[in-house]
N, C-alpha and C positions, 0 to 999 in steps of 0.2 A: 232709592226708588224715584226721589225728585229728579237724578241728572236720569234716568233712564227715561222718564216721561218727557224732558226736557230734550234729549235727542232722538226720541219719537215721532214726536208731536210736532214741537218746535224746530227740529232740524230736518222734519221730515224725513226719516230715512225707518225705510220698513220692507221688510221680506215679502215679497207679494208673490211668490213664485217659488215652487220647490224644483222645478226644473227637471220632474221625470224622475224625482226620490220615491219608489214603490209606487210608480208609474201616476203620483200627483204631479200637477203644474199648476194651475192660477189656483191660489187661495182664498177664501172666503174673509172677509175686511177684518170680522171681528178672531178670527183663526190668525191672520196675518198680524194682527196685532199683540198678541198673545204667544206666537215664533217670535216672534221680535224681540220683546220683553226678557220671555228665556233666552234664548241667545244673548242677549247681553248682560243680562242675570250672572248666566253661567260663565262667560268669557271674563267678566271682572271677579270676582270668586277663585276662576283657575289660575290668576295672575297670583292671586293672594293665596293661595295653597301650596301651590310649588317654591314661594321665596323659602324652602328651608334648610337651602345651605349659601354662603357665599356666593354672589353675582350669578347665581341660575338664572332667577324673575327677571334681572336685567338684561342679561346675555341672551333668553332667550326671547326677550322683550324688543330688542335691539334688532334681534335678526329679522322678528314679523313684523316689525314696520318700518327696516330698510325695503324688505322686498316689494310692501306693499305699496310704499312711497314709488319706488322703481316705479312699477305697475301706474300709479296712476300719473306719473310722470310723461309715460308714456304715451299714454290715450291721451293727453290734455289733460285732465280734472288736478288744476295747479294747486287749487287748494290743500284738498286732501294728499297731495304728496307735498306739500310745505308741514301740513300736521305729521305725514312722514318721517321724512326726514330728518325736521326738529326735534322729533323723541327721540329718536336714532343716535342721532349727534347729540344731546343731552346725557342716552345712556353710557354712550361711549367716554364721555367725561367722567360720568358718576364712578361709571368701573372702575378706574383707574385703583381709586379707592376701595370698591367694593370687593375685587376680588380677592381672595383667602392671600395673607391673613386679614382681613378686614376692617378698616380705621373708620369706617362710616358703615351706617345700615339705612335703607328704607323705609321700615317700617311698616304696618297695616296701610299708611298713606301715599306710600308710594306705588306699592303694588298695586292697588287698587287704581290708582292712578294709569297706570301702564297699561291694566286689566280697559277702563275703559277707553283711553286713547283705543287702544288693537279693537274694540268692540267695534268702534264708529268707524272703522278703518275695515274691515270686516265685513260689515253689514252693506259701506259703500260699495266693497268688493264684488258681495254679491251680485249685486244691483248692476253695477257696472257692465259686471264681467258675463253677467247673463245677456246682455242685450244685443243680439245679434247683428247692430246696427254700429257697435262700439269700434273703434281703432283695432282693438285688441281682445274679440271674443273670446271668452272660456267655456267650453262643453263642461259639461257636469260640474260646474260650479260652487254648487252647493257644498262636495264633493272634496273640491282643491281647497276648498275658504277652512274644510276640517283637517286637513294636510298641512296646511300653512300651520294650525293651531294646537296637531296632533298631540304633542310631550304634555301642556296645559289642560288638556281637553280632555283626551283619554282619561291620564291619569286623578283626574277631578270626576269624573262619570264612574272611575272605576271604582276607586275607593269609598264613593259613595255609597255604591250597590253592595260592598261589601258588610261594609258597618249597617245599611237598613237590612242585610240578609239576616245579620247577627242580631238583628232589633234592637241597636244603637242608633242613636241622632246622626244624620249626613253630615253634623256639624264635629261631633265626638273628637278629639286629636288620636292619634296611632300612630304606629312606624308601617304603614304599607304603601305607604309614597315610592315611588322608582328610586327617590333619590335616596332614600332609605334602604332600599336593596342593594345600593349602589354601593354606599358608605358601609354598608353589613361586608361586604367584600374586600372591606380593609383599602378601599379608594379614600383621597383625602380630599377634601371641596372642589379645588382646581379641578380634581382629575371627573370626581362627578357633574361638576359644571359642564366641563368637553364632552364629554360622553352624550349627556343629553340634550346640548348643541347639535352637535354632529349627527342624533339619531333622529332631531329635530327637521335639520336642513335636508339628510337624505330623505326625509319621508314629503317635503316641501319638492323636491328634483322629482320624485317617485310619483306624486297628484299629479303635478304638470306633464310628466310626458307621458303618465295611462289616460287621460283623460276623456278619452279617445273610448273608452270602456264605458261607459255612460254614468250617470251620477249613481245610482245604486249599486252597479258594480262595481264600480272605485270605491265608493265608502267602505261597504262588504269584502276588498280588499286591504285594505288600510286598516280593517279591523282587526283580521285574521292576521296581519304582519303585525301589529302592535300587540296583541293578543300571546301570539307565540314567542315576542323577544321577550315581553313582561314575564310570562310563565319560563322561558328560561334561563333568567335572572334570580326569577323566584328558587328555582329548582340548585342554579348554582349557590344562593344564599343557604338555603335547608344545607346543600352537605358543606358546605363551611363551618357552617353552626355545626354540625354533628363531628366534623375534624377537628374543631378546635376541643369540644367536649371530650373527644376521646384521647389528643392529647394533653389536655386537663387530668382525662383518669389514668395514664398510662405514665405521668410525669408524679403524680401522687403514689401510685403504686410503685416507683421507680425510688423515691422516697423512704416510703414506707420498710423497703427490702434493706435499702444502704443503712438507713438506722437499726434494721433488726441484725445487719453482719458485723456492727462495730463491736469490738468485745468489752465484755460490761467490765470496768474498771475493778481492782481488787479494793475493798474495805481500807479504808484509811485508817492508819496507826497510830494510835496512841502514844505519844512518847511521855515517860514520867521522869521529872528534872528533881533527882535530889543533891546534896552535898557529897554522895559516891559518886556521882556518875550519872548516866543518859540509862535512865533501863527502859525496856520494849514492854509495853502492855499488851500479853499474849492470854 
């Protein structure tokens, strides 16, 4: 809560504008500061939930704030694309290591780290990318800054909602992470790490050129796209599990038959050793 107030306050950086999200735009100071807080709340949180397989948090850590560095690269703010960059190029070293099989980890401190470098990176975005006066305006804003964040985000909102529906703590551990779906599908880290890279950066390409849809219709799309791959992940996990169990019981039944066709062995013989002879105990 200290570094949250600390880049509030002291770095002054704050959402003042929802840019036409269910036809809001200027925000009231003390509402404004209270978007702020959650947003970066929840963006260092989702860094730290998703680290649960090999070079995920980093890889896809690396990708939001190569772009976002680009971005502010762009328009001038050298800053903010120097903290870019820097993470960028840092994570790209850490990987080396991190990915499966894995000789170094993170940690809660790293993630959380990466969580809030992308937060401050993020929130500038906003800010930036809202002002119509910028090098490099973004329409619906609001919109593309949850595109950029989509895999972290979603997947941290979702599983959330799930465990309070169950009336579990949002804090509770489970396996209903994506990446958990993923790895249920007999994917091995690497292959889950690309996956949700790639479904990262498509839905990153997918903000930018809808954007043009306004901010509440971009988000209300990007929900119902992440909404229906999640669900049919979900769906191809369920008959996985139900394949595997029915070859479980078809391999035991399979079993069961071969042992009942062997033919039971005859009684073993007796044999009685005297000074006549070998005689047979009949």
């Amino acid at each position: 809560m200290a570094a949250i107030f600390a880049i509030v306050y002291l770095g002054k950086l704050q959402i003042n504008n929802a840019f036409g999200l269910f036809g809001i735009h200027e925000l009231p100071e003390q509402l404004s500061s209270l978007l702020t807080y959650f947003t970066i709340l929840v963006i260092i949180n989702a860094f730290n939930l998703i680290d649960g397989v090999d070079g995920q948090a980093g890889s896809i850590g690396m990708l939001v704030s190569a772009i976002l560095g680009a971005y502010f690269m762009h328009v001038g703010e050298m800053v903010y694309a120097v903290m870019g960059f820097s993470l960028a190029a840092g994570l790209a070293g850490f990987l080396i290591y991190n990915i499966s099989p894995a000789k170094i980890f993170m940690g809660d401190t790293g993630s959380l780290l990466i969580g809030t470098i992308n937060a401050i990176l993020i929130v500038k975005f906003i800010e930036v990318g809202g002002n119509p006066a910028s090098r490099m305006p973004i329409e619906a804003v609001p919109a593309v800054a949850f595109g950029v964040l989509i895999v972290p985000l979603f997947d941290t909102l979702r599983v959330f909602s799930i465990r309070m529906m169950r009336g579990r703590s949002p804090f509770s551990a489970d396996r209903n992470h994506i990446h958990h779906y993923l790895l249920a599908l007999d994917m091995n880290h690497k292959q889950t790490t690309m996956t949700t890279v790639l479904a990262n950066a498509g839905f990153i390409v997918m903000a930018f050129v809808l954007q043009g849809l306004g901010t509440t219709n971009l988000l209300l799309v990007e929900l119902a796209a992440a909404t229906g791959l999640t669900y049919m992940l979900y769906t191809l996990k369920k008959r996985h599990a139900e394949k595997l169990v029915r070859l479980a019981a078809e391999a035991a039944a399979a079993a069961a038959n071969t042992a009942a066709e062997v033919p039971q062995l005859n009684k073993a013989k007796i044999l009685r050793v005297t000074t006549d002879g070998v005689l047979e105990n009949k």
